[in-house]
N, C-alpha and C positions, 0 to 999 in steps of 0.2 A: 497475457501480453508480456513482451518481456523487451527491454528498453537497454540499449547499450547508445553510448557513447553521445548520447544527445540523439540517437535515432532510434527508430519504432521498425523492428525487423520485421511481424508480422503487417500482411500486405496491408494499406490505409484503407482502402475498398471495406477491408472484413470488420475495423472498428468502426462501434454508432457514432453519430456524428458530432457528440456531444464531449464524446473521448479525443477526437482528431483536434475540435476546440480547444481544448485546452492542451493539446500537445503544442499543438501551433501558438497558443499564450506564454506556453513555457519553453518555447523553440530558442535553443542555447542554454537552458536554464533547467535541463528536467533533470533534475537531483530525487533521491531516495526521498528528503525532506516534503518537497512537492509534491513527489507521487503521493506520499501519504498524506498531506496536507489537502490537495487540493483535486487529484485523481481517484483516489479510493474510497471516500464518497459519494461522488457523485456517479461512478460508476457500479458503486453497491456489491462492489469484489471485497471479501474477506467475509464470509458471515458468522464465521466462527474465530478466524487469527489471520489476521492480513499481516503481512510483512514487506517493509521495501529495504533493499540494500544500496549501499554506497559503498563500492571497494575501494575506491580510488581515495574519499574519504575516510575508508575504515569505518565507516556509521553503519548501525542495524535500527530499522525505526521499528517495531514491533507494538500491536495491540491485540486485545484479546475480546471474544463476548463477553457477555454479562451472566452472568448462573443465579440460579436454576433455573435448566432448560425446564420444558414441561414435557410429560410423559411420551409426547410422541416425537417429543426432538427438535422441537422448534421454540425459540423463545418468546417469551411477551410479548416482544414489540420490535419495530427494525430497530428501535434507541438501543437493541440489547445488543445489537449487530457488531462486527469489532472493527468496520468501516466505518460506523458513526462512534467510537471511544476514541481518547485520547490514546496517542499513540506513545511509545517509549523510547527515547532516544539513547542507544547504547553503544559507547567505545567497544570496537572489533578486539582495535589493538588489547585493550585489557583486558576481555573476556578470553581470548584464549591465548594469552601469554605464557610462556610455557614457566613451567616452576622451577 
């Protein structure tokens, strides 16, 4: 799914209904912050590294799984998931300001 400007480009029909919820909670308000706060949970997108962006804020939210995975690639538990981790909140601007 991919979310510009306070709007949901992929058609509402195709998201579960769980997702349109909480779009419409956060209708004027869907920040990179939100998505990761409050959409990439409950919609269980990222199993390994979820990311949300905010350009207009220059924000990167970023989390990761948990390790070690088990041998066939899947982890312990969904806890280990990186939509159920604390996310990272990181200046754009200062990550890649040029030197």
């Amino acid at each position: 799914m991919y979310v510009r400007a306070n709007r949901v480009t992929r058609h509402e029909s195709l998201l579960p209904v769980f997702v349109h919820q909480i779009l419409q909670a956060l209708q004027g308000n869907v920040t990179a912050e939100n998505m990761a706060r409050y959409l990439a949970p409950r919609a269980q997108t990222g199993g390994l590294h979820a990311v949300a962006m905010d350009f207009k804020q220059s924000t990167l939210y970023v989390a990761n799984a948990r390790y070690p995975l088990l041998g066939n690639g899947t982890r312990f538990d969904e806890q280990d998931s990186a939509f159920n981790r604390q996310f990272v909140r990181l200046d754009m601007n200062e990550l890649f300001e040029p030197f």
